[in-house]
C-alpha positions in Angstrom: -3.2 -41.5 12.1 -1.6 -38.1 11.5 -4.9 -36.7 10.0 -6.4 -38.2 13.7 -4.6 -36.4 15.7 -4.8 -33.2 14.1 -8.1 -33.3 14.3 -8.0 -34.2 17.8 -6.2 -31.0 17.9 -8.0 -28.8 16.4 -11.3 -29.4 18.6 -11.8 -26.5 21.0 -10.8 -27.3 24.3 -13.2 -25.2 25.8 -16.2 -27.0 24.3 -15.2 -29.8 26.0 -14.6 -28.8 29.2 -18.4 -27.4 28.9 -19.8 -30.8 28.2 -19.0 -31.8 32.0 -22.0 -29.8 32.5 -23.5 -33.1 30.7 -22.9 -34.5 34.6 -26.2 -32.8 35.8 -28.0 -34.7 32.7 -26.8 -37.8 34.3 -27.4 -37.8 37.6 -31.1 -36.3 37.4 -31.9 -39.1 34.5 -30.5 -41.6 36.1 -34.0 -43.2 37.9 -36.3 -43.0 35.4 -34.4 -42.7 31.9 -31.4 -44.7 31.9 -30.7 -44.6 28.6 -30.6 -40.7 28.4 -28.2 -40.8 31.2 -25.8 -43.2 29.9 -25.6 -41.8 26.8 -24.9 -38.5 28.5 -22.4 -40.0 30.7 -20.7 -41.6 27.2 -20.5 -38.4 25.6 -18.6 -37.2 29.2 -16.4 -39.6 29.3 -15.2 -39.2 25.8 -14.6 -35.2 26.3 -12.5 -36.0 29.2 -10.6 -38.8 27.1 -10.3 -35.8 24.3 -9.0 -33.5 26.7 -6.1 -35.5 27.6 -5.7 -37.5 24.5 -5.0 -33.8 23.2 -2.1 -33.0 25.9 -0.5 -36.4 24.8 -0.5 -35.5 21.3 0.9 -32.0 21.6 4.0 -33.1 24.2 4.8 -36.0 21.6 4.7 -33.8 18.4 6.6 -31.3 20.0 9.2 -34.1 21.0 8.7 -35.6 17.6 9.4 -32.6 15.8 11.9 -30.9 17.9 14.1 -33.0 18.9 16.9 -35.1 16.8 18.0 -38.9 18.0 21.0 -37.6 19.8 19.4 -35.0 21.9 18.0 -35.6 25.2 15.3 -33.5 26.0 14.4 -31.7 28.8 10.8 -33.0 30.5 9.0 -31.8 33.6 5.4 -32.2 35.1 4.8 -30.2 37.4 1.6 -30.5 39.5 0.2 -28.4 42.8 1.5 -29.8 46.0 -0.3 -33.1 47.5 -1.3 -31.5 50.2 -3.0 -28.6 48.7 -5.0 -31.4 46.3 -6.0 -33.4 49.4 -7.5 -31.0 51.7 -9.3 -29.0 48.2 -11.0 -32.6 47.5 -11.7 -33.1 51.7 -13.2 -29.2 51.2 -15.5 -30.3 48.3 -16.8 -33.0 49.8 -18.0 -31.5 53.1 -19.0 -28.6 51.0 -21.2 -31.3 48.6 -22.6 -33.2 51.7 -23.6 -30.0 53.4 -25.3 -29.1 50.4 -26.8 -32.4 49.9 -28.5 -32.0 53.4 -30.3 -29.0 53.0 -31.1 -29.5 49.6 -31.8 -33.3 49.8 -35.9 -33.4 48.7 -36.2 -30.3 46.9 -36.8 -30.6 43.0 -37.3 -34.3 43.3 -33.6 -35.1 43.7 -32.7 -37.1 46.7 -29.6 -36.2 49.3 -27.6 -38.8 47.1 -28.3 -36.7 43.6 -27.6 -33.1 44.8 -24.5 -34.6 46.7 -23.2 -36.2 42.7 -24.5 -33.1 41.3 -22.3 -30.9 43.2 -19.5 -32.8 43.8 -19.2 -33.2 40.0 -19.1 -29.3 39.6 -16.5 -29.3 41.7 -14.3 -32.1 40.7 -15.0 -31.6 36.5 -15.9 -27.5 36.4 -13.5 -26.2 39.4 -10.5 -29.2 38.7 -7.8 -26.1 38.1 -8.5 -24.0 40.8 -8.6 -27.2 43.3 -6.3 -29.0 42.3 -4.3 -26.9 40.3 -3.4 -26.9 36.3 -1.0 -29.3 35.3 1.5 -28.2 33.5 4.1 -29.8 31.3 7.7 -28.0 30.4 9.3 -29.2 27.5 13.0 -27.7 27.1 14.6 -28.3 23.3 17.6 -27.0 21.8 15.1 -24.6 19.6 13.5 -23.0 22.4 10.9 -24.1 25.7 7.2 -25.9 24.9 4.3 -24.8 28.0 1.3 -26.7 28.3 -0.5 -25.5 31.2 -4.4 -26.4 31.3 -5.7 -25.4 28.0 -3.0 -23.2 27.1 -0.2 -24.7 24.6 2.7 -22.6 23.3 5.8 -22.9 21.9 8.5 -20.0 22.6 11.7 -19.9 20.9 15.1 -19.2 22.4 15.3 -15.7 19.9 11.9 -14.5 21.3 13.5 -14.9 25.1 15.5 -12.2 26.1 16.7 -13.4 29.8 15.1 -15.9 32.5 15.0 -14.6 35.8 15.1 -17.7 38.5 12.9 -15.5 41.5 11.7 -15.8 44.8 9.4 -14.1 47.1 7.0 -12.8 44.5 4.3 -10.8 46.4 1.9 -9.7 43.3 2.1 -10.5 39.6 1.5 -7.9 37.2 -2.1 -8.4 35.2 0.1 -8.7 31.7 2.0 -11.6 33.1 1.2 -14.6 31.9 0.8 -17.4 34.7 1.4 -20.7 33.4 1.5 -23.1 36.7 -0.3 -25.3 38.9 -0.9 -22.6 41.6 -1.4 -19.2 40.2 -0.1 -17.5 43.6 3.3 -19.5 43.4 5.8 -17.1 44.8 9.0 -18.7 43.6 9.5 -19.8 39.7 11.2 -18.8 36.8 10.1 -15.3 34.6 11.1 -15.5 31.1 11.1 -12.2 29.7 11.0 -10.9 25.8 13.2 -9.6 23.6 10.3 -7.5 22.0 9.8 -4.1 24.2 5.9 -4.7 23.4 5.7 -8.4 25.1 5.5 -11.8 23.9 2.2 -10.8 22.6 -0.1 -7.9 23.0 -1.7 -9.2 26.2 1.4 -11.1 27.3 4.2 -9.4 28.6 6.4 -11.7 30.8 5.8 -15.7 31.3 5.7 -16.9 34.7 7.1 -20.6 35.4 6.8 -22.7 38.6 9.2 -25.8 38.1 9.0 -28.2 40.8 13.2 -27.7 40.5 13.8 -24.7 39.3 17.4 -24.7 39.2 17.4 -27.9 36.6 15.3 -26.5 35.0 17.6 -23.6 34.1 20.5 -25.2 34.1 18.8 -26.6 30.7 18.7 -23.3 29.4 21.1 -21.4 27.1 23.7 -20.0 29.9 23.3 -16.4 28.0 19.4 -16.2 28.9 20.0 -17.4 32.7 20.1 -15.0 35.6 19.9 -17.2 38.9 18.2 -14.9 41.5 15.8 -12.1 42.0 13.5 -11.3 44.5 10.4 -9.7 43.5 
């Protein structure tokens, strides 16, 4: 099972995102080859299981080996407001049908195919910028997990110099790192490094947007926690 999931693991996530583009396959084969559609449509539906089989795996390995019995972890989802997902999906579809109407009869595709066709891009190739990344927050007594989209990363408390809870952010520098739903959140936590050259060479700060910020920090080593700054 272990050899399984780190398999799982190791598969590129970006390769699978690109076999959405599998969706066009399907809906123009669907009339007159059915068999090369669903086939098409199997191999879809099995990236997309991948892709969050993959997110499972990593949050419970990181629990798994993180954590001891007596030690209550720290857990947070946090998604892009319900609102902003409803009227992004009520966009793409009037978007789709518009599209579907001027382009219904052209190439041989009916109204019906170029709605699916562009209504899949939207809902499989422009998911995060819809409907925001989901991102998970794992905080351990070893340091913070991030999953956010594609991106999984563990930091430890020793590479964390401070976290800055802050408010009103009007512009994020190009080295920050922005790993939540809504990349123009203007209130979240900033972790920032104890290495003068960044987390990384392209990463100098971490942006956070906890759906309760405060908890979140409260969860923190007190030493590393400075409660407000405006930005």
């Amino acid at each position: 099972m272990f050899a399984l999931e780190n398999f799982i693991l190791q598969l590129p996530s970006g390769v699978l995102r690109k076999v959405s583009y599998a969706w066009f396959g399907v809906v123009v084969f669907y009339p007159w080859a059915m068999l090369l559609s669903s086939l098409l449509a199997g191999i879809l539906i099995l990236s997309l299981l991948l892709l969050s089989w993959q997110k499972y795996i990593w949050a419970r390995n990181i629990l798994r080996r993180h954590t001891s019995q007596d030690q209550i972890p720290y857990v947070e989802q946090a998604r892009a407001p319900f609102v902003i997902q409803v009227r992004n999906l009520a966009l793409a579809l009037v978007a789709s049908g518009l599209v579907a109407y001027f382009l219904g009869g052209n190439l041989g595709l009916s109204d019906a195919q170029w709605f699916l066709i562009f209504i899949g891009f939207f809902l499989l190739q422009l998911d995060l910028k819809l409907f925001g990344a989901p991102s998970v927050y794992i905080v351990i007594d070893q340091g913070i997990a991030i999953g956010c989209a594609d991106l999984r990363l563990f930091l430890d408390f020793g590479e964390i110099r401070e976290a800055q809870y802050i408010q009103d952010v009007k512009s994020k520098p190009e080295r920050w790192a922005v790993l939540a739903p809504i990349q123009s959140s203007s209130e979240g936590i900033l972790l920032m490094p104890v290495r003068p050259e960044g987390f990384t060479r392209l990463i100098d700060r971490i942006f956070l947007a906890p759906k309760e910020p405060q908890q979140f920090l409260a969860h923190l080593p007190a030493n590393l926690v400075i409660r407000q700054t405006t930005t």
